[in-house]
C-alpha positions in Angstrom: 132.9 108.4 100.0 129.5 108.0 100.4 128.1 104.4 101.5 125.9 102.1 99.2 122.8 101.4 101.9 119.9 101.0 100.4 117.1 103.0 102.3 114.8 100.0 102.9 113.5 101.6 106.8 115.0 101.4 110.0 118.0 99.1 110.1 119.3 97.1 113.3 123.6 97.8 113.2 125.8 94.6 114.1 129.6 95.5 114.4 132.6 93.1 113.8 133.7 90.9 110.9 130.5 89.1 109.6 130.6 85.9 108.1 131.1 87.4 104.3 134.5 89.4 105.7 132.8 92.6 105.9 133.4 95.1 108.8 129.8 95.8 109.8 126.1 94.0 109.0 122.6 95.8 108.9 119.6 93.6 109.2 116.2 95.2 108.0 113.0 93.2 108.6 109.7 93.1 107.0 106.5 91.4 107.3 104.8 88.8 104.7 104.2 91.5 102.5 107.9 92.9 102.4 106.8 96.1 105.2 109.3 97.7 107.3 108.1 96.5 110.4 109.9 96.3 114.6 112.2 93.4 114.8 109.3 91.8 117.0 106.5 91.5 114.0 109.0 90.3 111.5 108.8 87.3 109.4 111.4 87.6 107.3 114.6 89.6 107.0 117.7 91.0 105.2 121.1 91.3 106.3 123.6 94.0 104.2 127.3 93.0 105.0 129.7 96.0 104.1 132.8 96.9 104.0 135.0 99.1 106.1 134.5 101.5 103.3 131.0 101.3 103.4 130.4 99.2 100.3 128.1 96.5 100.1 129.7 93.3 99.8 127.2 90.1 100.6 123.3 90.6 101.0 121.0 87.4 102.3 117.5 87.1 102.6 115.8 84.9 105.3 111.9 84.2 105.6 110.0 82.3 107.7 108.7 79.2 106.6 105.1 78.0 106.0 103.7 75.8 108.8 
């Protein structure tokens, strides 16, 4: 079966349960205007929980906050 990830660039893998049940998390992160960008220049992110079968099961979105 193929897996539901969405091609949104270069993904960082986290294995283990994540907090939505799911078997493995990718985080993506992006820039003020929503660009791939390294982990380093990111101000916001996404995290893509799946399951052990590869489907996508919880998505959250985090941003960084206006000083």
């Amino acid at each position: 079966m193929a897996d539901e990830h969405e091609d949104v660039g270069q993904p960082e893998r986290v294995e283990g349960p994540t907090p939505a049940g799911g078997a493995y998390a990718l985080a993506y992160f992006y820039d003020d205007a929503r660009n791939s960008v390294p982990k380093e220049q990111s101000t916001g992110m996404e995290i893509q929980e799946f399951d052990d079968d590869g489907r996508m099961i919880h998505r959250t979105y985090l941003e960084k906050l206006p000083a």
